[in-house]
N, C-alpha and C positions, 0 to 999 in steps of 0.2 A: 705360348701367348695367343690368347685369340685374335681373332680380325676384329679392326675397328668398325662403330657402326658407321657405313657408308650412304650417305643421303644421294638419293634421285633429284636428279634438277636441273636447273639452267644458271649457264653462265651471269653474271653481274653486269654484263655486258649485254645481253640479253634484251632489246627490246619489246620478247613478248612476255619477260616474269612478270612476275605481281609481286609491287613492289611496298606495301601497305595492307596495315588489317582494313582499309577504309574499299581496297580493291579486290582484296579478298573476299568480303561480302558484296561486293557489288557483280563478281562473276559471279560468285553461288547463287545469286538473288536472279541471273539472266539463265544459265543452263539448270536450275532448278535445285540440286543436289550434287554433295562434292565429301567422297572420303576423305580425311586427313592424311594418312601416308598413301605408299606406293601397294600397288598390289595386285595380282595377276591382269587386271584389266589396264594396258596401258596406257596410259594419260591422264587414268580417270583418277587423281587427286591433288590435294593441294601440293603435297611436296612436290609432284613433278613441275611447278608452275613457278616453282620460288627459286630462290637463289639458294645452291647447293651448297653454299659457305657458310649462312646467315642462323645457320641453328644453333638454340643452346649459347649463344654469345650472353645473352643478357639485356641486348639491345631492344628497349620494347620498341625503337622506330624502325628493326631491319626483320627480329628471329620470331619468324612465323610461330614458335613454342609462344611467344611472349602474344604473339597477335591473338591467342583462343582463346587469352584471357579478357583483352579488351573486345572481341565477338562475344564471346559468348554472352558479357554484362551489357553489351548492347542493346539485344532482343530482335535485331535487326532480321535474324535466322535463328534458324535452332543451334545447338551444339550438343555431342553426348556421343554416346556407343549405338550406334545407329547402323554399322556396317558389318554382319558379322563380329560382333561383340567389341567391334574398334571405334574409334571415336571418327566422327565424319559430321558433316554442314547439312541442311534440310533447310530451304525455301519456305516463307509460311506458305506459300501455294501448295506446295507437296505437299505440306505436313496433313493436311486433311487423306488423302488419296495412302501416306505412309503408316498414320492412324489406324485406319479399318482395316488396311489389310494385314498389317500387324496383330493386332486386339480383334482381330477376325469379329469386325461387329461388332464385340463388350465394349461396354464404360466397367472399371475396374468394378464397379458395384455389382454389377450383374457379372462380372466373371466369376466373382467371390460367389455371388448368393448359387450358380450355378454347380459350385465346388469344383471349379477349374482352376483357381489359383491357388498357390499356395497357404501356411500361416506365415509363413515367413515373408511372402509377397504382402500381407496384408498387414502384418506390423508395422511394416516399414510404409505403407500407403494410409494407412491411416492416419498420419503425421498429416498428409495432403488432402484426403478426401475420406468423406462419411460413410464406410459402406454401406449405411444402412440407411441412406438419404433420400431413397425413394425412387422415381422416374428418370429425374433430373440429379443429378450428384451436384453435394454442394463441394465447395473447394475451401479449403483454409487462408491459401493465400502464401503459404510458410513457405521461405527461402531457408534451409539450413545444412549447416558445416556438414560434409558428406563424414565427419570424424562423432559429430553428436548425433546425428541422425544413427550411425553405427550404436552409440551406445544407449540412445532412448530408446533406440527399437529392442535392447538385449540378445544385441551381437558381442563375440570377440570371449575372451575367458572367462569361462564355466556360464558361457549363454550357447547363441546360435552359432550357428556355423556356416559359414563361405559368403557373408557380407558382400564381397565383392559382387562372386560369382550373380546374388540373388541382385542385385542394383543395376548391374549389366541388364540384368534381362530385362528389367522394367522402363529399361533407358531403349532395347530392342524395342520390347514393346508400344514404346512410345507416350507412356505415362509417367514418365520423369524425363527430366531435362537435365543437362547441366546450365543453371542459369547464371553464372558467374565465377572469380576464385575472390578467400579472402583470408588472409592470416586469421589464425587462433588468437587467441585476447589470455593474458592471463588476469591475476586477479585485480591488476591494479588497470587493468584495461589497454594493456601496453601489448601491440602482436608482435609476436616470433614466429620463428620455424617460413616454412615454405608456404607458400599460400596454397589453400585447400579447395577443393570443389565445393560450393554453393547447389544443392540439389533442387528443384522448385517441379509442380506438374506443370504442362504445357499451357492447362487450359487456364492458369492463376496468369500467365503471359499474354496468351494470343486469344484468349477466351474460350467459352466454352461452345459456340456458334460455328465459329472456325474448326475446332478440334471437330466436332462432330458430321461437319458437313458431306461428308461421304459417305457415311450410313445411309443412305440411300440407296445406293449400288452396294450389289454383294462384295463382301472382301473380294474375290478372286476378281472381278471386274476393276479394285482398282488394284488390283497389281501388276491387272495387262498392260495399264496403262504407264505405270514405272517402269515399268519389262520394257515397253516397246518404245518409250521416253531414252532408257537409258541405252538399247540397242542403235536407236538413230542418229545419240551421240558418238557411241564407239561401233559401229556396223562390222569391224572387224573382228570384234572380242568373241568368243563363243558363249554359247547360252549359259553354260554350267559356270565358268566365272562370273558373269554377272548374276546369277544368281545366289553363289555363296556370298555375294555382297548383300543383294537386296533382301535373302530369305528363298524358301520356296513358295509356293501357290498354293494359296489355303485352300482345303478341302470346300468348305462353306460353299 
């Protein structure tokens, strides 16, 4: 029999957990950025900060599983695969400085026209934005089921292959988001099943003035400044852990 999954965390008793998705976001929003579980860097995510009991109950006012639902449709932060293809929080202050150095510079338009991104990146981006829009990329605006996006893009049997894998990375990248969850509908409009990721780009959110704002400094200029952001919070962690979280140091 395997071991159960055992949660990081503090006690209920605990004066310093966080005890709400209302204070969940409101610590991401002060130390800037925050992974969802536990991970070589210690302290550095939400699970260590919550109650080690409270997961997975069901409870949207205790289990922090339930609080990334009501973040996320917030828009208060970001939410997504942001850490090493794991899901983690983003400040809209970072998200600028997380942007460039990610997308090393591009708006998806210009990575495409430069043939750096994939076709498979860009089916699925096209749903969001024009690649061929010009200077300035226009944005759709489109919020959709990470299940129809799958299949308008011609992922899953006898189309593309590793949907996942290719979503993660644009979610890395920082050109999709998760903007919320929402049950399936069937046809009489009635949802079942488990509620699903809501996919949306950043800049249909937080704009595209924001998203962009770092393009002015080189990628690697802002990822010193995440580097030496997220060193002064954990001073003890070594370089190489924090860095399988944030990414390496773009060439650019």
């Amino acid at each position: 029999m395997s071991d159960p999954w055992i949660m990081k965390g503090l006690s209920r008793q605990d004066p310093l957990r966080i005890r709400s998705a209302s204070e969940l976001t409101a610590c991401v929003s002060e130390i800037g950025f925050l992974p969802f579980f536990a991970n070589e860097v210690a302290g550095f995510s939400a699970e260590e900060r919550v109650a080690a009991d409270a997961w997975w109950t069901g409870d949207r006012e205790q289990d922090p599983w339930e609080w990334r639902e009501t973040i996320a449709a917030g828009h208060e932060i970001a939410y997504g695969k942001f850490f090493d293809g794991r899901a983690g929080f983003i400040a809209p202050a970072w998200l600028p400085a997380f942007a460039n150095a990610r997308r090393e510079g591009w708006d998806f338009d210009g990575k495409w026209q430069s043939g750096a991104a994939s076709l498979r990146e860009k089916n699925l981006m096209a749903f969001f934005v024009d690649p061929e829009s010009g200077d300035e990329p226009r944005f759709t605006g489109a919020e959709l089921l990470s299940t129809d996006l799958k299949r308008m893009a011609g992922f899953g049997k006898g189309g593309e292959k590793n949907y996942p894998g290719v979503l993660t990375g644009l979610q890395m990248q920082l050109y999709l988001v998760i903007a919320g969850f929402r049950r399936r509908q069937n046809r009489l409009g009635v949802g079942y099943g488990m509620p699903v990721s809501v996919i949306a780009a950043p800049e249909s959110i937080w704009g595209y003035d924001l998203m962009s704002s770092a393009y002015e400094e080189s990628p690697g200029i802002s990822w010193d400044r995440i580097m030496k952001h997220a060193m002064e919070m954990y001073p003890s962690a070594g370089d190489a852990a924090i860095i399988r979280l944030i990414g390496k140091r773009p060439d650019v």
